[in-house]
N, C-alpha and C positions, 0 to 999 in steps of 0.2 A: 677488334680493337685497333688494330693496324689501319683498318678500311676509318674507324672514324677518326682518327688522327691525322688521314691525309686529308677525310672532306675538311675539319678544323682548319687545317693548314691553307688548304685551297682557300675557305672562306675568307680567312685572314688575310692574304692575298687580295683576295676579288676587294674589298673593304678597304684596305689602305690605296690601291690603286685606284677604285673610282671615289675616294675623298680627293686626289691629286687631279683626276678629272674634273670633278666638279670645281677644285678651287680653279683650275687654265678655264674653265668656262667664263667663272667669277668676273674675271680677271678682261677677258675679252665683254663679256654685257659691262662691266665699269667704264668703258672705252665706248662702246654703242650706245649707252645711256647719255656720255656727254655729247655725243654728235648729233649735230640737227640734222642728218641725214647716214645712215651708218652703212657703210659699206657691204656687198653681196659677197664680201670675200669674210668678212664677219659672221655672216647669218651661216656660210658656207663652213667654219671654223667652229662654230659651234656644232654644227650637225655634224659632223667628221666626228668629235672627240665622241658626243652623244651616241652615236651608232658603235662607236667601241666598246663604249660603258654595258648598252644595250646586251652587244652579242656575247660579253663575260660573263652578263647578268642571265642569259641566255642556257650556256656552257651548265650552269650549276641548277638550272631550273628554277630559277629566283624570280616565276612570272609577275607578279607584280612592278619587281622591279623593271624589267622588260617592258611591260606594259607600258607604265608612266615615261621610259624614255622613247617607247614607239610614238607615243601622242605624242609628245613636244616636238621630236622629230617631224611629224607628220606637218604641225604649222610652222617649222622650220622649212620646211622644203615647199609648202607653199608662198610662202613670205618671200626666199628667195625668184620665186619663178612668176613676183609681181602679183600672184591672183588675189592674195589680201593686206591689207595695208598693215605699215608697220604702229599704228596709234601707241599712244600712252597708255592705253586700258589694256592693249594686248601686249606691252612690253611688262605693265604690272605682272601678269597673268603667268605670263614666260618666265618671270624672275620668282615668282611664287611659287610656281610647279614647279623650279631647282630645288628652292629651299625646302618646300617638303619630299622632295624625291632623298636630297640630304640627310630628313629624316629618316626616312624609309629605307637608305643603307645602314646608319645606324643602325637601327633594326632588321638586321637583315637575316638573320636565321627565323627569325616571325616574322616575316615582312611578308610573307604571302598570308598571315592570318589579319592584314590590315585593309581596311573600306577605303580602297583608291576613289572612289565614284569623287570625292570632294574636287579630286584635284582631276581628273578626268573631263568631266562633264563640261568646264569650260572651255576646255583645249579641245573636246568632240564637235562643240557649237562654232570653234570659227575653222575646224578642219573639212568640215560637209564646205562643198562645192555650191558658194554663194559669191558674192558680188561684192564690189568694195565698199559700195552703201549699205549692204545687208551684214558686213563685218565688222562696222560701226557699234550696232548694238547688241552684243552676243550675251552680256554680263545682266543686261536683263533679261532675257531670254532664259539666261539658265538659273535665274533666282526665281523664275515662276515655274520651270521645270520639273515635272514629277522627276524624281531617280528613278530611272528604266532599270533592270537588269544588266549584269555587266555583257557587252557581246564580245565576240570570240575578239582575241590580239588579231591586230591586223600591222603584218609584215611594214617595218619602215621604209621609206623608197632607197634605192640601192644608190651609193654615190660612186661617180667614176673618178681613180681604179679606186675596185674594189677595197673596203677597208676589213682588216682584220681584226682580233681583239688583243690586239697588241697595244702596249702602253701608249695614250695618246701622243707622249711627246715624238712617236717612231710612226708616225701615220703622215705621211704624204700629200698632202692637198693638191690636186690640181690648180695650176696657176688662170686666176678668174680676173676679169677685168675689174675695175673700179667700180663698180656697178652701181650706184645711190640708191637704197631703199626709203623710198617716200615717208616721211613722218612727221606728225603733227607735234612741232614745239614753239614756245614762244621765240622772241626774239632777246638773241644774245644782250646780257646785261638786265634781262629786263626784270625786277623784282615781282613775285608773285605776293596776294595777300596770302593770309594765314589758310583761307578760306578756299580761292584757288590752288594752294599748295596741296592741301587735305585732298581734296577733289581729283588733282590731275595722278597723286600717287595711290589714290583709291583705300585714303586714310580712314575707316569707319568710327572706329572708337583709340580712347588712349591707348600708345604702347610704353609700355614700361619698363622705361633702361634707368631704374632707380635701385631696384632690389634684388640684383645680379642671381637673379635666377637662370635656372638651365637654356640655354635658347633654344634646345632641341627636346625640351619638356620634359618626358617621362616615358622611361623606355618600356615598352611593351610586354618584356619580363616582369617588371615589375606591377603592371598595371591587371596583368593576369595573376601577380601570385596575391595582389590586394583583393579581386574579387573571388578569388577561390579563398583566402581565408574568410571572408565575410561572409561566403555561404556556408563556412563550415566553424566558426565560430562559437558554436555552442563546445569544441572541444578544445582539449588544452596538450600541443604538443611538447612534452616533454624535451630538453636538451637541445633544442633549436640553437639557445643563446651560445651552447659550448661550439655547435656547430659555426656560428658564426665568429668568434674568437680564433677557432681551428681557422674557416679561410683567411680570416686576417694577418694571422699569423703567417701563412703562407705566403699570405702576399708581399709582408714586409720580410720575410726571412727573419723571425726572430721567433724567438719558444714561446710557446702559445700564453705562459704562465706568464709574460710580461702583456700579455693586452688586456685591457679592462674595457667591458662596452657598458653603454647608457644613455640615457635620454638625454642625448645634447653635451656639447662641450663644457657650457657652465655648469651642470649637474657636477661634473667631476674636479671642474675649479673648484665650484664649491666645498667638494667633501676636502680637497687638498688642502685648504684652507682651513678650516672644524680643523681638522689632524694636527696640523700644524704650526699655528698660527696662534698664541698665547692672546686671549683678549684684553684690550686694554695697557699691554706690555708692548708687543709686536707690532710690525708695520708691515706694509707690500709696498714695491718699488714697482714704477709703471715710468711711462712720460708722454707730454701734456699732448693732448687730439688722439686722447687713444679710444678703443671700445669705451662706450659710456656702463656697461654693463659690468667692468671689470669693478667698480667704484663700485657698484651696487651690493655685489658678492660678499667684496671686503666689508663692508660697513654690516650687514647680513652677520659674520661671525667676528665682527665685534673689532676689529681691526683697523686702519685707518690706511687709505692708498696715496703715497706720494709720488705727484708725476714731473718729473725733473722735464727741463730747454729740449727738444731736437736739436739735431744738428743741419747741416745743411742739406737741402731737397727733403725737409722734413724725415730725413733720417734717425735713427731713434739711438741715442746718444750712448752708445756702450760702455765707454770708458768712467764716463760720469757714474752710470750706474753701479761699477767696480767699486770707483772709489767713494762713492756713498752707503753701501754696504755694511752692515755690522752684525754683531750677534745678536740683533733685536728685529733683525730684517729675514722674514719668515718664509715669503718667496720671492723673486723677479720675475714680473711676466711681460714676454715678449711676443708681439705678433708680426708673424711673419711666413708669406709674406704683410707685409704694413697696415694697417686699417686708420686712414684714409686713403692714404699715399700710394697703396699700392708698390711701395720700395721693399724690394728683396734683398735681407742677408744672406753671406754667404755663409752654407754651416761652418765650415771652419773658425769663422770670426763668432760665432757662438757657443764653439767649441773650447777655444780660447778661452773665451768669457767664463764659462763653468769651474774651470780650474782655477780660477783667480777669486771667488765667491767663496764666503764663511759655508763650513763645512753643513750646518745644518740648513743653510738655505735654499731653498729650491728652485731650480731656474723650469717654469711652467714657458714651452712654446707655442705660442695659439697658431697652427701649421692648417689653418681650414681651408686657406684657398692655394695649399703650396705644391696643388696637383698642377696648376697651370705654369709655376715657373719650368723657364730653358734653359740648359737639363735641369729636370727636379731634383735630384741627388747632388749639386751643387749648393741648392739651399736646404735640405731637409734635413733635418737632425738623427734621423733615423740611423744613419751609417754609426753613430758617436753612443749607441744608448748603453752598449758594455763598457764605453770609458768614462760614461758621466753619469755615476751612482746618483746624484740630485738633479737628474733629467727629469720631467715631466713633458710627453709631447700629445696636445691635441688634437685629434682629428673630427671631421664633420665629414657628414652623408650629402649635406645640404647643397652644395652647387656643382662638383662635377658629377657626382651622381645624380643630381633630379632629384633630391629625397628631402625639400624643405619644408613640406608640409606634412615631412614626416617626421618627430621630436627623433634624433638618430645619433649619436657617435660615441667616439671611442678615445683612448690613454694608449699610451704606450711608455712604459717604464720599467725601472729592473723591477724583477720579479718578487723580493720580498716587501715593492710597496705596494704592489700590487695586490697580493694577500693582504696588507693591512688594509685595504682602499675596501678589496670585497667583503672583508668581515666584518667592515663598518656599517655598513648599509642594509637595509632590507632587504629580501629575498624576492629576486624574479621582480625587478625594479620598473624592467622594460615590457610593453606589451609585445605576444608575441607576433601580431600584425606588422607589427615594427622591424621585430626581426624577421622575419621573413622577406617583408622587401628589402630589408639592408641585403639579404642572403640574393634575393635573387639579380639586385643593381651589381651587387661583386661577382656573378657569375656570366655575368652579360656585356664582356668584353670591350666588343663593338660598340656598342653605344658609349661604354666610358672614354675609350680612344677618338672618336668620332668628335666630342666631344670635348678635347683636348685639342685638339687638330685647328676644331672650328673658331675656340678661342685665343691662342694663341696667333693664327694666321689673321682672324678679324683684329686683333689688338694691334699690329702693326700697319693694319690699312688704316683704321679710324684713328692713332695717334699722326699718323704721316699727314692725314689731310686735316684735323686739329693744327698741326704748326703749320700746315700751309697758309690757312684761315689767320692764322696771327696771335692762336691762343698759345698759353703756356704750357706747356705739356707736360706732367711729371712722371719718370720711367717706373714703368708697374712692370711686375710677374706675376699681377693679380687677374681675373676675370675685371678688372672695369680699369677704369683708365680716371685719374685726379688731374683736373685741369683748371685755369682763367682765362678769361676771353679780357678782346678789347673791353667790353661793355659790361656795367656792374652785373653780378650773378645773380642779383634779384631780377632785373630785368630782362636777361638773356631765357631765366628759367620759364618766368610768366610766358613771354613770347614762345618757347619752345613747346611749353603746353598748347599755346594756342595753334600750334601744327603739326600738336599728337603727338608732343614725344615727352614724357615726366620724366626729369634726371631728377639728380640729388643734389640737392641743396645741404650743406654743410655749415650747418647752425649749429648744430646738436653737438660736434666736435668739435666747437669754437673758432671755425674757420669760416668768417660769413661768406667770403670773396671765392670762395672754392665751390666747386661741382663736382660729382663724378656723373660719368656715365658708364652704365655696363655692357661689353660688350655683347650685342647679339646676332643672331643670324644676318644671313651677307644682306638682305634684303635691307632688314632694321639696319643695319650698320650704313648701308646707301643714304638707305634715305634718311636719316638723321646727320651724315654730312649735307646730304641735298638741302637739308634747314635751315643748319646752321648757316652756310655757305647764303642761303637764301633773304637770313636774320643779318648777317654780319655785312 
């Protein structure tokens, strides 16, 4: 017991320390990318932190992980030492094998059950001891390439002094000269078409920063506990769902008897609504650019949804909502943090809020994406659920878990509406496939942290070079970021598609002149300012 509590500990450890690695890597390629010739004290700073990451990844026996930073290392140290050029196809290549090594720390208690060859086999073709013209075209070579067998790890090259696996920021560089490593960019200022953009960042098909999905996908927990229920399918386990109630409960620190789980957040509006919600008498209180879905529910059980002015930065008008309140007003629902806007309340001002609302009203908070806000316990309601008896809070599986094309979430409320909520409903509502990976995304630490990490640190790189570009930016604690650019939103979106990147167009929430984007891995996030920047 003791023995797996400290490997736990260790790994946690090993995990938040090379997420800080990879983001100082990040942070130095943002800096290489912009230079038309990038320095050997660059290439040299990357391999330093890289070989730390390596030998902790090393310490725990986490070969894969190993592995993939022995490769990069590998055309790191020859990149520095001149023998292959620094191209656009192999700085692609470089910045793609981070992003999925990022991966593969999330994952890292299964990260040796994962098929590196993808991300290998590019970095193996310009690491062999070839020529500057033969490292020109590696990326075709390895798209006709059978996958070989993996061969044995081969040792990174040693850099002087020696580095240890001490936290990158305590690693010593040797002082290197200004060294220019050769590389193929156009000429400053010079606008690319849509066509050469695509091209030079090795754009194949659309990415999709529209439907703020996981950018680190689906963790490997989960993707194994889906296909072992699928092979086993024909049985029906019993008590799964209490089991998942149990860790949730855990997780929020409250009695199990206030969690309600179910297939998606609107399921449990919905029923919230049926319970309470007199038809034809009643109302819901909302305000105007909210979830289109919320309207839909209300009308569903017969009630009518009125959505009052924002306030400013599209703020969602609290006070108004107070004082339009009466005993005919069945719930208030609020989201938060914000949907469009991405604007975070703070819980106390919703705490507030609750005490000043007609006794039978219920204040529902749609909390789906308020695992991203900084700190989350500043906006989430969760602290306040023993002092506000007409709480309703929702939760979703759906983005920082990875679980959106799984139907998945949960209620959190006092305890005796919660018995009313489950004795309304049909029995065994959720399939158990469902709960299963809900069970195993909440046990898979790493990758939810991982996760949080990525979004929150990407949301402050992509809003900073948003206003640098001239757009409006509006502050989110969401995964995606609500902006306006110089140039109408019709036109900026067409043009963005035409260089692979789909954002969101904000029609549907009566906002024509608005976008969001969401944020994704460092890569997406580059190069969708590299676009923009490119458009604007």
């Amino acid at each position: 017991m003791t023995d797996n509590l400290q490997e736990d500990v260790a790994l946690q450890h090993f995990v938040e320390q090379s997420l800080d690695k990879l983001d100082q890597i990040e942070n130095v390629l943002i800096e290489m990318e912009k230079s038309s010739s990038p320095s050997a004290a660059s290439v040299a700073q990357v391999y330093g932190i890289l070989v730390s990451l390596k030998e902790s990844a090393s310490l725990l026996e986490l070969t894969n992980i190993s592995r993939v930073a022995d490769e990069i290392g590998k055309v790191l140290d020859q990149i520095f030492k001149n023998e292959i050029e620094l191209s656009n196809d192999l700085l692609n290549i470089i910045i793609d094998s981070f992003d999925k090594l990022n991966e593969i720390v999330s994952n890292a208690t299964l990260s040796d059950d994962i098929d590196i060859r993808i991300i290998t086999l590019p970095l193996e073709m310009y690491s062999k001891p070839v020529t500057k013209t033969e490292a020109r075209e590696p990326q075709k070579k390895a798209e006709t390439a059978t996958l070989a067998p993996e061969p044995e790890p081969v040792a990174a090259p040693e850099p002087e002094p020696e580095v240890t696996a001490a936290p990158a920021e305590e690693i010593k560089e040797p002082e290197l000269p200004e060294t220019e490593i050769p590389q193929a960019k156009p000429k400053p200022g010079k606008k690319l078409s849509s066509a050469a953009f695509r091209k030079k960042y090795g754009i194949k098909k659309e990415i999709d920063l529209a439907s703020n999905s996981n950018p680190l996908g689906v963790s490997k927990a989960v993707s194994n506990s889906i296909v072992n229920m699928a092979n086993n399918c024909s049985a029906f386990e019993n008590g799964s769902a209490d089991s998942l109630k149990f860790g949730l409960a855990k997780r929020h620190d409250v009695p199990e008897e206030c969690v309600l789980v179910a297939g998606g957040a609107v399921e449990i509006l919905d029923l919230a609504l049926r319970l309470t919600a007199i038809p034809g008498v009643d109302h819901v209180l909302s305000y105007e650019y909210g979830m289109p879905e919320y309207s839909s529910v209300a009308a569903l059980c017969g009630v009518e949804l009125l959505r009052l002015p924002r306030g400013r930065n599209y703020s969602p008008p609290l006070d108004q909502l107070v004082t339009t309140a009466n005993e005919n007003t069945a719930a208030v629902i609020i989201t938060n943090p914000d949907e469009p806007s991405g604007y975070g309340l703070p819980a106390e001002e919703l705490a507030t809020m609750s005490n000043l609302l007609p006794k039978r009203t219920l204040l529902i908070v749609d909390e789906r994406s308020v695992e991203f806000s900084w700190p989350e316990d500043d906006y989430s309601m969760v602290n306040f659920l023993e002092k506000a008896p007409n709480l309703v809070i929702l939760r979703s599986f759906s983005w920082s878990f990875g679980l959106r094309g799984v139907r998945l979430g949960y209620a959190l409320m006092n305890s005796e509406r919660a018995r009313e909520f489950e004795e309304s409903r049909l029995p065994t509502p959720i399939s158990p496939l469902n709960i299963g990976a809900g069970l195993a995304a909440l046990n898979h630490n790493e990758f939810y942290y991982s996760t949080i990490a990525l979004i929150i640190r990407g949301r402050e790189r992509v809003q900073k070079g948003l206003e640098e570009l001239g757009c409006t930016v509006y502050p989110s604690q969401s995964n995606f970021i609500m902006f306006s650019s110089p140039i109408p939103a019709k036109q900026l979106c067409a043009e963005m598609l035409d260089h692979g990147f789909k954002l969101r167009k904000l029609d549907d929430f009566g906002l024509p002149d608005m976008l969001t984007v969401s944020i994704g891995n460092n890569s997406r996030n580059r190069m969708f300012l590299a676009a923009m920047k490119n458009i604007l």
